[in-house]
C-alpha positions as CSV (number, residue, x, y, z in Angstrom):
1,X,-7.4,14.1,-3.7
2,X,-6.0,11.6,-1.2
3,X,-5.3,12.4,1.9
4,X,-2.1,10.8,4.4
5,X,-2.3,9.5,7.6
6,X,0.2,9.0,10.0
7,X,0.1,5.7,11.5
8,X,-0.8,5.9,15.6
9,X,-1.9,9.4,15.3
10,X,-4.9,11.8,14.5
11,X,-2.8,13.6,11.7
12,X,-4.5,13.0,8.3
13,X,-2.8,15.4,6.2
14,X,-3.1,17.0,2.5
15,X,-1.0,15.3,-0.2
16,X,1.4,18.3,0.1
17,X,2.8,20.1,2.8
18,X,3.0,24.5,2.2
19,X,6.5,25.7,2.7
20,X,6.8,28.8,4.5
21,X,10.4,29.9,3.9
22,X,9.6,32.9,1.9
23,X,7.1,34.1,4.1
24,X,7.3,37.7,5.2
25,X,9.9,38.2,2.3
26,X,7.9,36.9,-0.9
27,X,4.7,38.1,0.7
28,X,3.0,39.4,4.0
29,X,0.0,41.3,4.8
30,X,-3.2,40.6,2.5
31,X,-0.9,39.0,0.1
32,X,0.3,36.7,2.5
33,X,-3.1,36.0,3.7
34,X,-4.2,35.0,0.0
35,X,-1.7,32.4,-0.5
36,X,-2.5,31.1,2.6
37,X,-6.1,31.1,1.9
38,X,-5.3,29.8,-1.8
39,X,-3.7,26.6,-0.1
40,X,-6.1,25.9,2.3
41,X,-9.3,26.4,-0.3
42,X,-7.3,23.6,-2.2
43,X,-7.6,21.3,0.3
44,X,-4.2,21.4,2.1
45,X,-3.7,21.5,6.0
46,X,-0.3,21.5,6.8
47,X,2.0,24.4,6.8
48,X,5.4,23.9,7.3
49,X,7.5,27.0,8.9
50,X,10.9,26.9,11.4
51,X,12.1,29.5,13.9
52,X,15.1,30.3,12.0
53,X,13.0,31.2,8.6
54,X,14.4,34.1,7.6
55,X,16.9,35.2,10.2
56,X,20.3,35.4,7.6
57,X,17.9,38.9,6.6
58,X,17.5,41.0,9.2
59,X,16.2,42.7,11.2
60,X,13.3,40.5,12.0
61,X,13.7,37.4,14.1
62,X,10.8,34.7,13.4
63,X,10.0,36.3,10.5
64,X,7.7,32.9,8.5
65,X,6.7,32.4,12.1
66,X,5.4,35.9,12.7
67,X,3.5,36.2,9.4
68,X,1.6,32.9,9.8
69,X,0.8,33.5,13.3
70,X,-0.6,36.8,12.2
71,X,-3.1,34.9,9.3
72,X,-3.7,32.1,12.1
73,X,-5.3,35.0,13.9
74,X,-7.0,37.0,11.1
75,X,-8.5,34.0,9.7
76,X,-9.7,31.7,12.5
77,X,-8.7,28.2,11.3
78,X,-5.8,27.6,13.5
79,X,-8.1,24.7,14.9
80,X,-8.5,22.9,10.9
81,X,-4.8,22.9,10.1
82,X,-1.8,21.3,11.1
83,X,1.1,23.6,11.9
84,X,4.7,22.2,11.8
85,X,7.8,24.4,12.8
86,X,10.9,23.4,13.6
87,X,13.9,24.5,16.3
88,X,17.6,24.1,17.1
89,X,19.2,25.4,14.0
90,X,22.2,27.2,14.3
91,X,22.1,30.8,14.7
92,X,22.1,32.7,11.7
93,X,22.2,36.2,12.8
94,X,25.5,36.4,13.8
95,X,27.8,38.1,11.0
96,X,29.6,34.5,10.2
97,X,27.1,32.0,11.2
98,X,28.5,28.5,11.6
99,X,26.0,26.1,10.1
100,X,28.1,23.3,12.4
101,X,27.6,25.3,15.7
102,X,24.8,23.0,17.5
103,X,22.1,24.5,19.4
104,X,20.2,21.5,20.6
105,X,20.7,21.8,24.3
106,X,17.7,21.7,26.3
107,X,17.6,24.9,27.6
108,X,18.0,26.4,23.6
109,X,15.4,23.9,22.1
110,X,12.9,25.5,25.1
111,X,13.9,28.8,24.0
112,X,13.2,28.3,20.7
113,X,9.9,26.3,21.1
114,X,8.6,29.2,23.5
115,X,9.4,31.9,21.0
116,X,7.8,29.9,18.2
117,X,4.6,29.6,19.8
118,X,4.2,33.5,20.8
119,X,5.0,34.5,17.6
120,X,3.0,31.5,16.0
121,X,0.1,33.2,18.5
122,X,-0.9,29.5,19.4
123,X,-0.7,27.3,22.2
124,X,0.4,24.4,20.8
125,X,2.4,22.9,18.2
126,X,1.4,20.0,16.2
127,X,4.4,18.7,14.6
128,X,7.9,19.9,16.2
129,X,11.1,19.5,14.2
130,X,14.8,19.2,15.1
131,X,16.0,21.5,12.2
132,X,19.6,19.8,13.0
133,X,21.5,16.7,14.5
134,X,24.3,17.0,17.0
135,X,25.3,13.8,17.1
136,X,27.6,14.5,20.2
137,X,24.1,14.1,22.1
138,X,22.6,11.2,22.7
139,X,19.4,10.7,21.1
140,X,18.2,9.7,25.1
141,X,18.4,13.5,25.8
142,X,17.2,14.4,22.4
143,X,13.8,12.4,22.9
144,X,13.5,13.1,26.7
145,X,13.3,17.0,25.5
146,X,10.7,16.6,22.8
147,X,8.5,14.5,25.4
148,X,8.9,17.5,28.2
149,X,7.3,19.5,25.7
150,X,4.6,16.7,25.2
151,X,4.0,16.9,28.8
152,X,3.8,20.4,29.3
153,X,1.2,20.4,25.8
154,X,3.6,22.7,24.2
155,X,3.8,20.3,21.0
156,X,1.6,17.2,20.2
157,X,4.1,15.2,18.0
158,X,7.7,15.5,17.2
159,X,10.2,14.8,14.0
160,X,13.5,15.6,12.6
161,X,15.3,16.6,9.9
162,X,19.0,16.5,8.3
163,X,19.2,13.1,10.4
164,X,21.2,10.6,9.4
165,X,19.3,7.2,9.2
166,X,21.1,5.7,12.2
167,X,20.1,8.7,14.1
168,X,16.4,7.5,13.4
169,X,17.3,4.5,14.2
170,X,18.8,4.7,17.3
171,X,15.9,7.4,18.4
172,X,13.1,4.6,17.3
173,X,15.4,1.6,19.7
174,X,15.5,4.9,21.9
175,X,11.5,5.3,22.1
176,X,10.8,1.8,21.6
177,X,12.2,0.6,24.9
178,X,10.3,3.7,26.8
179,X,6.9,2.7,25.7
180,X,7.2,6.5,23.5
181,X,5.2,7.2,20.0
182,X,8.5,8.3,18.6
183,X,9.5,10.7,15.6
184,X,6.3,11.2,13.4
185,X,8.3,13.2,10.4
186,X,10.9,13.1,8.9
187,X,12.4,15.9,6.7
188,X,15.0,15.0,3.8
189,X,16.5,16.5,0.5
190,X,14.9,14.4,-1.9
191,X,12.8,15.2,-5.4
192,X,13.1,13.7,-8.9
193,X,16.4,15.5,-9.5
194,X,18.1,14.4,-6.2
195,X,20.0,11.2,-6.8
196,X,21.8,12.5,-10.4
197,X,22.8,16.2,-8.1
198,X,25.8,17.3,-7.3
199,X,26.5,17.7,-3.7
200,X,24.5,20.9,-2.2
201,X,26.9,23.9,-0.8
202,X,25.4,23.6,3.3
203,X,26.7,20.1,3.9
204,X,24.8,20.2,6.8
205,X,21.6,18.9,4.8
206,X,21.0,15.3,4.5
207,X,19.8,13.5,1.7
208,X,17.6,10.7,1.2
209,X,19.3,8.2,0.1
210,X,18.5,4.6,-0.9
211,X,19.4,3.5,3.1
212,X,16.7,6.1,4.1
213,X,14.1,5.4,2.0
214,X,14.1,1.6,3.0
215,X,14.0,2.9,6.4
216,X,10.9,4.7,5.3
217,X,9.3,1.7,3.6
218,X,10.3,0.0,6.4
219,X,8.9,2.5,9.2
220,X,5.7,4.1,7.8
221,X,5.0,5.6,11.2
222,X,8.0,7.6,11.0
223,X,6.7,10.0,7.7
224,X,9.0,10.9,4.8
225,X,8.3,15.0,4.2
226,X,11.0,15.9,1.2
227,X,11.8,19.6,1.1
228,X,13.4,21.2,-1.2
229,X,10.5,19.6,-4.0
230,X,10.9,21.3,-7.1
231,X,15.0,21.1,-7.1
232,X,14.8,24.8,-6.6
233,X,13.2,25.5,-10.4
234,X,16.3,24.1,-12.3
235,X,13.7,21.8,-14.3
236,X,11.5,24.9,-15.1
237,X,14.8,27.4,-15.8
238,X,15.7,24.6,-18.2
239,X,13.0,24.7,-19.9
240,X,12.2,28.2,-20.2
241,X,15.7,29.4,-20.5
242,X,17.7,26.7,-21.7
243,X,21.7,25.6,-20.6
244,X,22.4,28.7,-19.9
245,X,19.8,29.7,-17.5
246,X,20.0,27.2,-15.5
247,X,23.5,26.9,-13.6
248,X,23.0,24.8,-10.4
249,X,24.3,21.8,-8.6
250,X,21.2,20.2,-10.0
251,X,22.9,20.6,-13.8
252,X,24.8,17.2,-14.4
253,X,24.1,15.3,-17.8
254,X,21.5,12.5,-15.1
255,X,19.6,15.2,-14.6
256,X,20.1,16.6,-18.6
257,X,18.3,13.2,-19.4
258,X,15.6,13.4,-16.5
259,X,14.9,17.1,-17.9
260,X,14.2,14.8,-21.3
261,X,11.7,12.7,-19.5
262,X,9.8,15.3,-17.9
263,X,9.1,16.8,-21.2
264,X,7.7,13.8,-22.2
265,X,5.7,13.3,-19.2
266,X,4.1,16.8,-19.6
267,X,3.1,16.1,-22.8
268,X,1.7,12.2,-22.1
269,X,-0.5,13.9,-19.4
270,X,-0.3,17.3,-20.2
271,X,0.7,18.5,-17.0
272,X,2.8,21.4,-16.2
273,X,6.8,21.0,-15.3
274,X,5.6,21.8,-11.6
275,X,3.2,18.8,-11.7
276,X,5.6,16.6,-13.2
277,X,8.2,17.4,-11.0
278,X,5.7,16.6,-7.8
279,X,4.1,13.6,-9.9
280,X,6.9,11.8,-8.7
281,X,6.6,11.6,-5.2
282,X,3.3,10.1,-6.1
283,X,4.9,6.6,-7.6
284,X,7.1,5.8,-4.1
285,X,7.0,2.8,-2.4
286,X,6.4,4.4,1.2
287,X,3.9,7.2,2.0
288,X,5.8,10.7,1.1
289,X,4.3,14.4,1.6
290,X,6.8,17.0,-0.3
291,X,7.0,20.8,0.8
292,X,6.6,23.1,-1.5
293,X,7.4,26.7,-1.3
294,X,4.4,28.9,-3.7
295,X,5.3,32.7,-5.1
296,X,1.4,33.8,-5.6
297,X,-2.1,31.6,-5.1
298,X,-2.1,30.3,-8.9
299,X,1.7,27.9,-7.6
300,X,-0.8,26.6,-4.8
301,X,-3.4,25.6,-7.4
302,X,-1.1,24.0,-9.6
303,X,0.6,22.5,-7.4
304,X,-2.3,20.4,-5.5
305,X,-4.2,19.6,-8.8
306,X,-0.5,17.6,-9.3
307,X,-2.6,14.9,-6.8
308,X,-6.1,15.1,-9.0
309,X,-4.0,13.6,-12.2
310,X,-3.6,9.6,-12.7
311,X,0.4,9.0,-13.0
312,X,-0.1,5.0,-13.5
313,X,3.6,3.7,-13.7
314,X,4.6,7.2,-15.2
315,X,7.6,7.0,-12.7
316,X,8.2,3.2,-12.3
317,X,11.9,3.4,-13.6
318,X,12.8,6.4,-11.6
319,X,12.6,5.0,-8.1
């Protein structure tokens, strides 16, 4: 299974990335500790989490956070895996949370880092994430921040995500004329289903479009970590279900005919809808690690053999 590294930096990471977001609601406890293990016994490293994971159910705050900090201390391998968490997103305990309302001030990205590593039970972070954009800021004050925490060793490397390309831009002018390594990560909507969606309910999240992903192929230092992988099952409920079961703003007649490919991919290789689904992000011209959020161990397994199976030019015509 090949690995990834990030240009300029000791981070050689797994093919895929192990989202977090269900963490302490999907599973805790021994179970949690299973999946975790599952991932990890596949060969994968980095585990992707954020402060605000899952604060719209209370009454826990740091919920993701607290349940892999708890299997970083059961288990002993918070020194073989890359942790990545991410801070600044809008409060979403408050009874109408305002997905708009910035929280990228200084003194709120500290809180947030300082809470992530007590509950993450570590003294460091290894990749830290603006969860949002306020692009009232300049991307000066945004970068000086991240590097305080470099300073004090709070984090090792820094990222975004839901920035807009000339956000990046401007941050890599930003870092470039400081002598600064810059953003290392950067997290996007994108998957196979992305580019035929409809546009998502939180308009907040920003897509990788076909600007961004020359920036990427342009910028290799500057990583391209899609979330939202598996276009949240619509593929599988498709198939399993049929029309009916599968209402989502994924369900437009491009993504009715890229449903009809993936059925022919699984059977040229037979793979599983999961694998062909992830198969794509295999075929890109720049370096790209998705995130993918597992229910139970057997997800994890399937998911990283995805990276064990020879594509070819399975996806040439899909880029």
């Amino acid at each position: 299974m090949k690995t990834i590294q990030i240009p300029d930096t000791d981070l050689v990471l797994a093919p895929a990335g192990m989202g977090c977001v269900k963490a302490g609601l999907k599973w805790d406890g021994p179970k949690a500790d299973r999946i975790f293990d599952a991932y990890y016994d596949a060969g994968g490293n980095l585990y992707d989490t954020a402060r605000v994971y899952s604060d719209w159910i209370g009454p826990e705050r740091g919920r993701s956070e607290r349940v892999l900090g708890d299997w970083l201390a059961r288990s002993g391998k918070r020194n073989h895996v890359v942790i990545c968490t991410k801070g600044g997103h809008p409060d979403m305990t408050v009874p109408q949370p305002d997905l708009h309302k910035s929280r990228l001030s200084p003194e709120e990205m500290r809180y947030d880092v300082e809470a992530s590593l007590r509950t993450l039970r570590t003294d460091h972070i290894d990749i830290y994430i603006y969860h949002r954009d306020d692009e009232t800021r300049p991307v000066s004050q945004l970068i000086d921040t991240m590097e305080e925490f470099v300073k004090e060793g709070k984090i090792r490397y820094y990222g975004c995500s839901n920035w807009s390309t000339g956000r990046m831009r401007e941050a890599d002018a930003y870092c470039k004329e400081k002598g600064l390594r810059g953003f290392v990560a950067n997290q996007a909507l994108y998957n196979i289903g992305e580019a035929a969606m409809n546009p998502p309910a939180d308009d907040t999240l920003q897509r990788m479009d076909a600007e961004m992903r020359r920036y990427h192929k342009e910028n290799p230092g500057n990583l391209a970590m899609p979330y939202m992988s598996n276009c949240g099952g619509f593929f599988h409920k498709l198939l399993k279900g049929g029309r009916e079961a599968a209402s989502s703003e994924y369900y437009t007649e491009g993504n009715l005919q890229v449903f009809e490919k993936l059925k022919g991919i699984m059977e040229e290789h037979g793979c599983t809808m999961t694998q062909a689904v992830l198969g794509f992000f295999t075929g890109l011209p720049f370096a790209a690690l998705p995130l993918y959020g597992p229910r139970n161990e057997e997800d994890i397994r399937e998911v990283m053999k995805t990276f064990q199976i020879h594509w070819g030019k399975t996806y040439e015509n899909d880029l």
